[in-house]
N, C-alpha and C positions, 0 to 999 in steps of 0.2 A: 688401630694404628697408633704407634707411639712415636713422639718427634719431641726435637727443642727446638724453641723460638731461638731463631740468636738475633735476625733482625725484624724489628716491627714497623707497618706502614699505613699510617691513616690519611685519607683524601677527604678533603670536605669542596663543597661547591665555596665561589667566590660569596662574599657576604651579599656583595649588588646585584648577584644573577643566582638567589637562591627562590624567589617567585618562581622564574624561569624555567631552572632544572626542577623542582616540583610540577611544573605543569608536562614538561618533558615527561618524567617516570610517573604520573597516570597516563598520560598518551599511550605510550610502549604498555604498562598494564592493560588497557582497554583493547589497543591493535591484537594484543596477543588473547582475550577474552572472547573475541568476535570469530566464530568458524565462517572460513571460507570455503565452503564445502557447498556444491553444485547439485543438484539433481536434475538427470533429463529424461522427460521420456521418450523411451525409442518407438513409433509408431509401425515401425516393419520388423517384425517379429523372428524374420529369417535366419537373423545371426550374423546377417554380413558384417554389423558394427562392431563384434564381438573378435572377428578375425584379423590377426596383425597383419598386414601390410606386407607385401614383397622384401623393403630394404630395411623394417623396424625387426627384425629379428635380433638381430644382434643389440641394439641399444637397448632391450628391454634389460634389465637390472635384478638381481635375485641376490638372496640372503644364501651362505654357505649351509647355515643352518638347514633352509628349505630344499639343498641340494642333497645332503645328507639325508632327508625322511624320506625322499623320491626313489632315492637307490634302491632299499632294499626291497624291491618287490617284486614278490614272487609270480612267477608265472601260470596263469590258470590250468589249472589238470583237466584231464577229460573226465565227464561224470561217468562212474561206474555203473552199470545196471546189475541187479541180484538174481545170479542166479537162485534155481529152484532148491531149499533146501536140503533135499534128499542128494542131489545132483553135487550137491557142493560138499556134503559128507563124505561120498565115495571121492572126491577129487582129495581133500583133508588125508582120506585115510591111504591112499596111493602115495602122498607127499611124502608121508609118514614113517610109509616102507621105505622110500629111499634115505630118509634121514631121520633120526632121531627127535633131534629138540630143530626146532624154526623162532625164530627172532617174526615178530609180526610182520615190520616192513617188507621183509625174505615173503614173510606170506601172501602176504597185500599183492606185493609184484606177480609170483607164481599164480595166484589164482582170478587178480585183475579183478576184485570185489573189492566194494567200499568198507573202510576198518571197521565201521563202528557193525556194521551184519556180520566181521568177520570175528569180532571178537565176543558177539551174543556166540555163535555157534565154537567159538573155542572155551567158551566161559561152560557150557556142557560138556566137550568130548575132553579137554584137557588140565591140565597140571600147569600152572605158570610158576615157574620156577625164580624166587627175590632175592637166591642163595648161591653160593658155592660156583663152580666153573662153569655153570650152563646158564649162569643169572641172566634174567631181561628175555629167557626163551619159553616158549610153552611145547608141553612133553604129554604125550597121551595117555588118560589114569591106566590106570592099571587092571581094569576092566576090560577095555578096546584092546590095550595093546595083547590081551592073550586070544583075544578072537582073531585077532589078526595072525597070528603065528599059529593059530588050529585051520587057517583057510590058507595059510602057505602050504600047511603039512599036506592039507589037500589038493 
């Protein structure tokens, strides 16, 4: 911070009430030294002490701050259960035929498995692409995808 003085103001206590105002600003030091801070114990363990009131809803007081961390949060998912490996190959390699390249989340939805089994079994059958106009998708090597076109043939 930069600034000019243009006026200056100093206050001193009177000469005959300088005992005084010393005894004064240790009082205020000492009041302010001493926590006034209570502990009770609660002997009914139920939580009723703990629940506000019918009409204290409203005067309870909060930081914007605190309303801001509260917001964002997300809504819990349903846990996925995992399919049987085998089961979930032939589901992969069906997606497959109808589309080329799958974005995970596209995947995760369609086949309603949790990511991280989904991405052990793509990290085998597939190609993730970091590149070019298919970036962020996974694409089936090059292995599957001809077995795949010799069982259309059939």
């Amino acid at each position: 911070m930069e600034g000019k003085v243009e006026h200056k103001f100093d206050m001193k206590p009177h000469e005959q009430n300088l005992e005084e105002y010393g005894r004064l600003c240790r009082e205020r030091t000492n009041k302010s030294m001493i926590k006034n801070r209570q502990i009770q114990v609660i002997d009914n363990d139920c939580g009723v002490h703990m629940r506000p009131m019918p009409g204290m809803v409203g005067l309870i007081s909060s930081n914007t701050k605190e309303k801001k961390k509260t917001t964002p949060v997300k809504q819990p998912e349903m846990k996925r259960t995992r399919r049987d490996r085998g089961e979930l190959e032939d589901i992969m390699f069906k997606l497959f035929e109808r589309q080329p390249n799958w974005a995970l989340k596209q995947l995760v939805q369609e086949t309603d498995q949790p990511a991280q089994f989904l991405k052990e079994i793509l990290n085998e059958l597939c190609v993730y692409n970091k590149r070019g106009s298919n970036q962020g998708t996974y694409e089936l090597k090059p292995e599957y995808k001809k077995s795949v076109d010799d069982t259309a043939a059939e």
